[in-house]
C-alpha positions in Angstrom: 75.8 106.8 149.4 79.5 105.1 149.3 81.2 108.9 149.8 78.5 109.3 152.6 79.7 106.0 154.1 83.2 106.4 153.8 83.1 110.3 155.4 81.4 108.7 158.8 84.1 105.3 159.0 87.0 108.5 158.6 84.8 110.7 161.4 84.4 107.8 163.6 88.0 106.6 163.5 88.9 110.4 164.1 86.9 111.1 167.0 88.5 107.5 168.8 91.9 108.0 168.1 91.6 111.5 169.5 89.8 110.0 172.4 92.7 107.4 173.0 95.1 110.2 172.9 92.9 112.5 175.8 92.6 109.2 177.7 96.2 108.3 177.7 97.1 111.9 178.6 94.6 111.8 181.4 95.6 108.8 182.7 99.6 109.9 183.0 98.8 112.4 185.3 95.7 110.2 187.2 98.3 110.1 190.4 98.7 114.0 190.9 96.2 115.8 193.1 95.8 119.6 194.6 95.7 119.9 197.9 91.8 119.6 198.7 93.0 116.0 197.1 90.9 116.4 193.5 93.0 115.2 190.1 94.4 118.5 188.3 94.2 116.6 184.9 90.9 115.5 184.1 88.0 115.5 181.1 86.1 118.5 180.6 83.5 117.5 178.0 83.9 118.5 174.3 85.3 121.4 172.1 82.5 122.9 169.7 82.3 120.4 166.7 84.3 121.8 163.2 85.0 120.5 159.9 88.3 119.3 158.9 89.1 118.4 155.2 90.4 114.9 154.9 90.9 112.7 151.3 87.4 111.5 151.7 85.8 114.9 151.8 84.4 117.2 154.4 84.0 115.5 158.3 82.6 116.8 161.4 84.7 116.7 164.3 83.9 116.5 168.0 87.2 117.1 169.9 87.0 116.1 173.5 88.7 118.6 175.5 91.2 118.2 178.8 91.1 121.0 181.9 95.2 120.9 183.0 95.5 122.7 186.3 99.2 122.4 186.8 101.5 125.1 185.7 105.0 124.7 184.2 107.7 125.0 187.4 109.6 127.6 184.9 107.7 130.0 183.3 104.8 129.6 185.7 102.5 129.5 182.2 99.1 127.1 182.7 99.9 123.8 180.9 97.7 123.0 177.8 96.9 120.0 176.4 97.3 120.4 172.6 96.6 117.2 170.3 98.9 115.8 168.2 96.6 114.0 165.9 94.3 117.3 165.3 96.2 120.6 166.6 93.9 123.5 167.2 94.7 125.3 163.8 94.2 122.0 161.5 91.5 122.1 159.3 92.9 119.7 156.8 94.3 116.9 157.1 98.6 117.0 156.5 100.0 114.6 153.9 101.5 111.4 155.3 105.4 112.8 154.7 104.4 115.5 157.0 102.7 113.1 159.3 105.9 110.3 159.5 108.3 113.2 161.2 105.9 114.3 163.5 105.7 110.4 164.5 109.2 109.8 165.1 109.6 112.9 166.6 107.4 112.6 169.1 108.5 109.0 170.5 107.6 106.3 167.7 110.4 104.2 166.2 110.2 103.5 162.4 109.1 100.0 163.9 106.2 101.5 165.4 104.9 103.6 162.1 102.7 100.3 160.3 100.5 99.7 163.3 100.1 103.3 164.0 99.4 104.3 160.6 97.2 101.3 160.2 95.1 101.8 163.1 94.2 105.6 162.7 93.7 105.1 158.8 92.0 101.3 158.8 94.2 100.2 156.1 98.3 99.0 156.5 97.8 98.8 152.6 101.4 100.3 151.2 102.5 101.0 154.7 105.4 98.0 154.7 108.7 98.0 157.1 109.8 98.1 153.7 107.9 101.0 152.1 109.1 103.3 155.5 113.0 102.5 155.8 113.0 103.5 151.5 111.0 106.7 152.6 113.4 107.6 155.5 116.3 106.7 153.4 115.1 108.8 150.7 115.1 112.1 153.6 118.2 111.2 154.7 120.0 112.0 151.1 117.4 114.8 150.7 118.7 116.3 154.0 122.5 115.2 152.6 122.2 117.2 149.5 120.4 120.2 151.1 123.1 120.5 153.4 125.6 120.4 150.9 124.0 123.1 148.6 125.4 126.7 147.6 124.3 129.4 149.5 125.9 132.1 147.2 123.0 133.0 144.7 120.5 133.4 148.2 120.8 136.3 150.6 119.6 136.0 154.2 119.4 139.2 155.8 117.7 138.2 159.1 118.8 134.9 160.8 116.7 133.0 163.5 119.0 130.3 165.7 118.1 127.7 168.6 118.6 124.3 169.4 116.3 121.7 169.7 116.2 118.7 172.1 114.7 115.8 171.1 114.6 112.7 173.4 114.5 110.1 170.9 116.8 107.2 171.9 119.9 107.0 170.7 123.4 105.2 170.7 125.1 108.1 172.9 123.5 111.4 173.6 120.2 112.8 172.7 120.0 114.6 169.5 120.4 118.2 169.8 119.3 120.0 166.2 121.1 123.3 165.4 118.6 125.2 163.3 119.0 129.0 161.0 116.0 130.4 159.2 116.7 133.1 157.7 115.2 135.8 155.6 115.4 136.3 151.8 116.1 139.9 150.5 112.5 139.5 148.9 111.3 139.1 152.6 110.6 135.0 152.5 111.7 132.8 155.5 113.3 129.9 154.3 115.5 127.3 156.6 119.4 128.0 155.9 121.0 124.9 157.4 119.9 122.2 160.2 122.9 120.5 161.8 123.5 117.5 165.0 125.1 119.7 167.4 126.6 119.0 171.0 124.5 120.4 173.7 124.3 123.6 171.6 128.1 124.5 172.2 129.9 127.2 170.6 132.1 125.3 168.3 128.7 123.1 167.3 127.6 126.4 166.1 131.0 127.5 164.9 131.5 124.7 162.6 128.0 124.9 161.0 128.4 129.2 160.1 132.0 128.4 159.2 130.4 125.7 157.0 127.5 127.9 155.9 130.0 130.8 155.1 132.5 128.1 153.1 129.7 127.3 150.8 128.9 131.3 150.2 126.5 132.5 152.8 127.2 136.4 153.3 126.7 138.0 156.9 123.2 138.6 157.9 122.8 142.3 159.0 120.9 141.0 162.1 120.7 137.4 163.6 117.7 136.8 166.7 118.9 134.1 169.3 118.2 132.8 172.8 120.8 134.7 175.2 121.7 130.7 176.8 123.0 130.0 173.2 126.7 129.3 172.6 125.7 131.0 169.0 126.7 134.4 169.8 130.6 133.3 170.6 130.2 131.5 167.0 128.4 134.4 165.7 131.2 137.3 166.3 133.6 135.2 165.2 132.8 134.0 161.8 130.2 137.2 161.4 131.0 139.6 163.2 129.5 142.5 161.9 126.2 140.9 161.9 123.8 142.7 164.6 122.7 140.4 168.0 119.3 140.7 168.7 117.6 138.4 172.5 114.8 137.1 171.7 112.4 138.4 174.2 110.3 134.8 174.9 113.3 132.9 175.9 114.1 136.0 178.4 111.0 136.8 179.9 110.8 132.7 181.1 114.8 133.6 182.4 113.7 136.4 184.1 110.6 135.1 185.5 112.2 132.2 186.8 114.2 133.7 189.1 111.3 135.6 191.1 108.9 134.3 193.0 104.9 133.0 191.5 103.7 135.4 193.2 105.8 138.3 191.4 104.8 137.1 188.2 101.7 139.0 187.4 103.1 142.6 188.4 106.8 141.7 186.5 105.4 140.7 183.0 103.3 143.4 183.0 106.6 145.8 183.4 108.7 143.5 181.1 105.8 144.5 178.3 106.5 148.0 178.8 109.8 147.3 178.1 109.4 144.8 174.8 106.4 146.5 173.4 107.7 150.0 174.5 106.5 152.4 171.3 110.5 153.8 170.5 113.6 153.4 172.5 113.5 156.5 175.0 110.1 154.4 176.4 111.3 151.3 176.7 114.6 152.7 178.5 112.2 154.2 181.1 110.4 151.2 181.5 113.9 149.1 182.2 114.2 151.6 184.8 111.1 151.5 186.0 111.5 147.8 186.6 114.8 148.0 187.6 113.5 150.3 190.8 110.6 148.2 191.0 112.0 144.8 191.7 116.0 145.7 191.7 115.9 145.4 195.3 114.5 142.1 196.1 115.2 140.5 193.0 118.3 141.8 191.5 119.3 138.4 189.9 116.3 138.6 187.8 116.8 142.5 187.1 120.3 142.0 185.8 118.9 139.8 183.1 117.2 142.8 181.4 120.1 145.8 182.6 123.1 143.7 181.2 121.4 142.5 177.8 120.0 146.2 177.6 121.6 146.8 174.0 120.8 143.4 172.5 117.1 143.6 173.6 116.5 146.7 172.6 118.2 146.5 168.8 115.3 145.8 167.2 114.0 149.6 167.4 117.3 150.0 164.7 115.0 148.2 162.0 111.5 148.7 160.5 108.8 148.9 162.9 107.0 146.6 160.6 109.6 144.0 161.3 109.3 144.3 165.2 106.7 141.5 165.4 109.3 139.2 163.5 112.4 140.4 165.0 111.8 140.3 169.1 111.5 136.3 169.0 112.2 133.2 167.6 109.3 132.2 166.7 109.2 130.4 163.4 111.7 127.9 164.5 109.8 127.8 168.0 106.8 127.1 166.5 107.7 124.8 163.9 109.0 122.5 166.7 106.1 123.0 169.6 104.6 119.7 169.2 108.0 118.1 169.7 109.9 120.0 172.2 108.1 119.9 175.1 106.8 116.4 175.0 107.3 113.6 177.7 108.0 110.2 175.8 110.7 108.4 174.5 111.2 106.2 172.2 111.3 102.4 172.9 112.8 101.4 169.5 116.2 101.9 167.9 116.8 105.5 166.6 119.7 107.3 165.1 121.0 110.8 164.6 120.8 110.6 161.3 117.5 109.4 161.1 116.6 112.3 163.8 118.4 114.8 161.6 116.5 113.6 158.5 112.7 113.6 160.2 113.8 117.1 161.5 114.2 118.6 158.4 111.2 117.0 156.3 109.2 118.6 159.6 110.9 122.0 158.7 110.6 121.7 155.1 106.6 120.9 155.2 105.8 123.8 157.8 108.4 126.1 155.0 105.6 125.8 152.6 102.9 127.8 155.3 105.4 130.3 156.0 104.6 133.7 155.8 106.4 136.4 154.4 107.4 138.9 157.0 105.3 142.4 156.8 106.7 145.0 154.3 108.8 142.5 152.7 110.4 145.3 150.1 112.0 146.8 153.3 114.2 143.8 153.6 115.9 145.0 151.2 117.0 148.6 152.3 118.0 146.9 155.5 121.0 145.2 153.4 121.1 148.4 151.4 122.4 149.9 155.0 119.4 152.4 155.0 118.8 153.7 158.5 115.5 152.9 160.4 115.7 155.5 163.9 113.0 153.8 166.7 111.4 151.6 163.4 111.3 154.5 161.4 113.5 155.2 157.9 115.5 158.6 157.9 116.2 159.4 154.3 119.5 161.9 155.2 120.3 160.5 159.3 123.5 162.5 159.1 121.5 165.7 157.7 118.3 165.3 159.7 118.4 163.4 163.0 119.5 164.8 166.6 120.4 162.7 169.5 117.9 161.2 171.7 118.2 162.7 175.2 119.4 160.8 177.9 
């Protein structure tokens, strides 16, 4: 009877704080109309109820759901309303050191975390000012010592970089967190170093591989970027026999943005026969197939794909099982999708170091769901210097393999 009446106080304060959060979305966007004059954010009844596992057992949850007709003015993509408090993919609730970082970065001040806390879990019992500046203090030395750990005995042979704005407000500029996941030789992702960079500049990223390669870091064989990054200056200079490979998301939204709405259908259709293409010789033809398609009336967004030809296409130089890893960054993108593109800021004080610190206790709880990448022993013929021709490994390449022709 008590666990019965303790499940339906935890699903009732569930489904009302998600039904705060729909409402206060909802009502940010109550001014913006279509042109027949109807509201493009509004309710749209409920999801289909689930279970999500919580510390007082098994509860039933009702999500109400949002219709979002506007479209972002980049990419074009239809904007989604995703919940903070129960993302599509929970079902179970996180621990509270995973919850605190997702809090600050998404707006609240430390100040704000008791009230919060208190409201969505009917208790403030151990949640004290107190209890919250000892548990941020305690992340800032954990990110401190991280940091300052030797990278000599670990190998990464694939690196993942971006930067990350986060709007939080601070004493000068917003924080701007460098971040490299790499992968281990036994084919785990694991973060390599998180840093407070300056608008992503090349000497921000210079000074954290020249610190990286100080404390024993060796070259990774290939290194996966945003083409807008000042990485790649930083890269050939303290690495520079380490590979460049574009990651294809950040492109195709570069690309896309400089044609017109109505261009978009037709052009990402030919920009996955490019990225998906089967072996190189394809997805050359399909770069000039889209070159002759749109290089006429768009040739700004053409020369995006024709000048980054070799750094888009590198991938097909390494296992086709890695492909799926290789062609984005994704685990740093989607370690930080509840955070990047959100609209509020916070109120209360913040600081970089705090920032920094929340950061990486965000990175370090999603760590623990990575997954391996696919055929993870093949990591380790990549470092080996075997040869993978269009994904595929050539035992003798000097022996067996032909040119491609042109």
């Amino acid at each position: 009877m008590l666990d019965e009446i303790v499940r339906e106080g935890a699903r009732r304060m569930l489904a009302e704080a998600l039904q705060a959060e729909v409402d206060d979305y909802v009502s940010r966007f109550v001014a913006e109309r279509d042109e027949h004059g109807r509201r493009v954010v509004v309710r749209n009844g409920s999801h289909q109820p689930r279970e999500v596992l919580t510390a007082a057992g098994a509860v039933e949850v009702t999500a109400p759901r949002v219709n979002d007709r506007r479209s972002d003015p980049e990419t074009g993509e239809r904007i989604r309303f995703a919940s903070a408090i129960l993302p599509a993919w929970c079902r179970k609730t996180p621990k509270i050191t995973e919850v605190l970082p997702l809090l600050y970065l998404h707006g609240l001040s430390t100040g704000d975390f008791v009230p919060a806390l208190g409201q969505f879990l009917g208790s403030t019992a151990g949640l004290s000012a107190s209890v919250i500046t000892k548990l941020t203090e305690t992340w800032k030395a954990d990110q401190r010592t991280f940091a300052a750990r030797d990278l000599s005995a670990v190998d990464y042979v694939y690196l993942w970089a971006d930067g990350i704005h986060v709007n939080i407000r601070l004493e000068e500029h917003k924080l701007c967190l460098l971040v490299l996941i790499g992968v281990r030789a036994d084919g785990r992702k694991e973060l390599v170093a998180l840093a407070d960079g300056y608008r992503e500049s090349a000497e921000s990223w210079a000074d954290l591989l020249r610190d990286a390669a100080r404390r024993g870091m060796r070259a990774p064989v290939l290194a996966v970027g945003d083409g807008a990054l000042g990485f790649w200056g930083a890269l050939r200079e303290v690495f520079p026999a380490t590979r460049e490979q574009r990651c294809w998301f950040h492109k195709i939204a570069n690309v896309l943005g400089a044609m017109p709405k109505s261009a978009h259908p037709g052009a990402k259709k030919a920009l996955a026969e490019i990225w998906n293409a089967e072996d190189r010789r394809h997805a050359l033809d399909a770069v000039a197939a889209f070159e002759a398609t749109y290089g006429a009336k768009f040739p700004k967004a053409v020369a995006k794909i024709t000048d980054d030809v070799e750094v888009l296409l590198a991938v097909y130089d390494f296992p086709a099982e890695h492909w799926i890893h290789l062609r984005t960054t994704n685990p740093i993108e989607s370690t930080f999708a509840t955070v990047r593109h959100r609209t509020k800021i916070t109120r209360g004080p913040g600081s970089r170091a705090a920032g920094l610190a929340m950061a990486f206790k965000l990175i370090q709880a999603a760590q623990d769901r990575w997954r391996a990448v696919n055929s993870p022993h093949l990591v380790a013929l990549v470092r080996a210097g075997a040869t993978f021709i269009n994904g595929k490994l050539v035992e003798r390449p000097h022996d067996n393999h032909q040119p491609e022709a042109a």
